[in-house]
C-alpha positions in Angstrom: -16.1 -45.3 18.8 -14.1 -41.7 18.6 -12.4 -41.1 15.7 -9.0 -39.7 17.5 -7.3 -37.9 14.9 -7.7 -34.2 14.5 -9.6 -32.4 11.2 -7.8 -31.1 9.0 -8.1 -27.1 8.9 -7.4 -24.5 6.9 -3.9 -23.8 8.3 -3.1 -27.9 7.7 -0.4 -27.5 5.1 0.9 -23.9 5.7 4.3 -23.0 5.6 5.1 -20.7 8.8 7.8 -18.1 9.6 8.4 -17.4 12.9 10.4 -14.2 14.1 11.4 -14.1 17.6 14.5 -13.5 19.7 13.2 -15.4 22.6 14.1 -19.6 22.1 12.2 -20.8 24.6 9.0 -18.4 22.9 10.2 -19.6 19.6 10.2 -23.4 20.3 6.5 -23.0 22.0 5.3 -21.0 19.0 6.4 -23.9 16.9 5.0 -26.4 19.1 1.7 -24.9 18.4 2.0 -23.9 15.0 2.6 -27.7 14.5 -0.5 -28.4 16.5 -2.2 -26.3 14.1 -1.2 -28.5 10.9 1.8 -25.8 9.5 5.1 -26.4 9.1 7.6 -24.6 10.1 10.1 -23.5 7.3 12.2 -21.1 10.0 13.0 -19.2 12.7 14.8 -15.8 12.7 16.0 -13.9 16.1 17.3 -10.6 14.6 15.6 -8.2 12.0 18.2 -8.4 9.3 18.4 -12.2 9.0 14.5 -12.3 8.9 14.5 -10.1 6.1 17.1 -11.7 4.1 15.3 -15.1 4.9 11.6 -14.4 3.2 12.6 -14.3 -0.5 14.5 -17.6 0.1 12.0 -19.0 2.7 8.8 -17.9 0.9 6.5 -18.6 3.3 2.7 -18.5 3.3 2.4 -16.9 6.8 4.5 -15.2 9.4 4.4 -14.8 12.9 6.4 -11.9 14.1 7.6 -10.2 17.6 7.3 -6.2 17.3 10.7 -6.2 19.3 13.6 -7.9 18.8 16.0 -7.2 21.3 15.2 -4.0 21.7 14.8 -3.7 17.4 11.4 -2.8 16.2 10.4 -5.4 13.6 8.3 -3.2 11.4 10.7 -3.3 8.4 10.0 -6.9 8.2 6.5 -6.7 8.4 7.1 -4.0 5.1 9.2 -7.0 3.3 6.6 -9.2 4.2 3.7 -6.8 2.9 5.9 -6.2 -0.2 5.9 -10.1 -0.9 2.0 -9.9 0.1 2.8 -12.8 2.7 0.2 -12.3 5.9 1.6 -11.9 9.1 0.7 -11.4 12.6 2.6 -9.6 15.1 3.3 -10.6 18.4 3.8 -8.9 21.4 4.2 -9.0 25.4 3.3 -5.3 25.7 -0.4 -4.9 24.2 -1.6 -3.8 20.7 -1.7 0.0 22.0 2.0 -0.2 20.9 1.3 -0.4 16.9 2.0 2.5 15.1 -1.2 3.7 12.6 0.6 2.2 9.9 -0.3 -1.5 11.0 -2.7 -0.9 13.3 -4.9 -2.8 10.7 -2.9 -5.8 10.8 -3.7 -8.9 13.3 -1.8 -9.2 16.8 -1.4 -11.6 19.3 -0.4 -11.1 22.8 1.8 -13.1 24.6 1.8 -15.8 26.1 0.4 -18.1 23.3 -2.6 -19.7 23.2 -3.7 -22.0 20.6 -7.4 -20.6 19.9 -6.0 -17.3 20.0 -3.3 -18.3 17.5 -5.5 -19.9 15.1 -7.6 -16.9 15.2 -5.6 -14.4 14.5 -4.0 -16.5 12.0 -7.5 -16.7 10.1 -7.5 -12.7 10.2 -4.5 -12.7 8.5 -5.2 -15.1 5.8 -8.6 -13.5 4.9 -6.6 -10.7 3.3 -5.7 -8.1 5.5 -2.2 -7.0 4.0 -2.6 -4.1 2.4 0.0 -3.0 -0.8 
């Protein structure tokens, strides 16, 4: 007989940020993120309230569009980088997009998929925020 329930992984446990104006995107990327084995400790649509959320949310990972109603989210990812919380950006648009600056820093393109998720989620966690 098949043992059924998933193995645990590496992401079982982590507490996930997601940052995207989109609801629909948002409620997907949770969906997933759950799949995963993370919990979701928030959602933020605008670049302000994600900011103001990470000190209070403290989360282990982030997940974060690059544009935000038309908003570039890079000074989250610097608040994030300041906390030394990994991230990943996301994006519709391709990674050619990135300035220099984060070029370094995982992306995923949308729309989601799991594998691709987990992946870049791995990158991430291995230590690729820089100070």
């Amino acid at each position: 007989m098949v043992n059924a329930s998933p193995m645990p992984s590496a992401l079982t446990g982590l507490r996930a940020f997601v940052v995207e104006d989109e609801t629909l995107v948002a409620i997907y990327l949770e969906d997933l993120l759950e799949e995963l084995g993370c919990a979701v400790v928030g959602t933020a649509g605008q670049v302000s309230r994600a900011i103001s959320q990470i000190e209070t949310l403290r989360p282990d990972i982030a997940i974060i569009d690059i544009n935000l109603a038309g908003e570039d989210a890079y000074p989250i990812a610097s608040a994030l980088t300041r906390h030394r919380i990994p991230f990943i950006f996301a994006t519709g648009y391709g990674d050619g997009r990135l300035p220099p600056d984060w070029r370094h820093c995982p992306i995923i393109q949308k729309p989601y998929h799991k594998a691709d998720l987990q992946r870049a989620m791995a990158q991430a966690l291995a230590g690729n925020i820089r100070a």
